[in-house]
Steps between C-alpha positions, in 0.01 A plus 500: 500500500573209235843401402676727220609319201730801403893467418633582828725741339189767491650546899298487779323800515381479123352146540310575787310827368430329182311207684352748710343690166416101376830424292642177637568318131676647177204399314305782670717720330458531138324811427568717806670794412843593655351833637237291692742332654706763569270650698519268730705555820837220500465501101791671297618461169751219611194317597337613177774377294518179690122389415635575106795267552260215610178654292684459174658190486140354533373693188333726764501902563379798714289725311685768385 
């Protein structure tokens, strides 16, 4: 598996299911919906909101 690029503060598990589904870089982000994410085991909505907190600043967002 490749090295995740995502803010550490996703927590462990998070990280390593979204590199497992492909996600290793916030830029692979914009346009994925919350509830795809969601369904993902590890991924909650303080992992949700955490994407949005580094999404945003960057003029980026999930799809809604």
């Amino acid at each position: 598996m490749s090295e995740s690029e995502l803010p550490a503060s996703l927590g462990e598990v998070a990280r390593r299911e979204l590199a497992l589904h492909g996600w290793t870089t916030l830029d692979q982000f914009e346009g994925v919906s919350a509830k795809e994410l969601l369904a993902i085991h590890g991924v909650g909505p303080k992992a949700i909101r955490i994407l949005r907190e580094h999404l945003e600043p960057e003029g980026r967002q999930l799809a809604p």
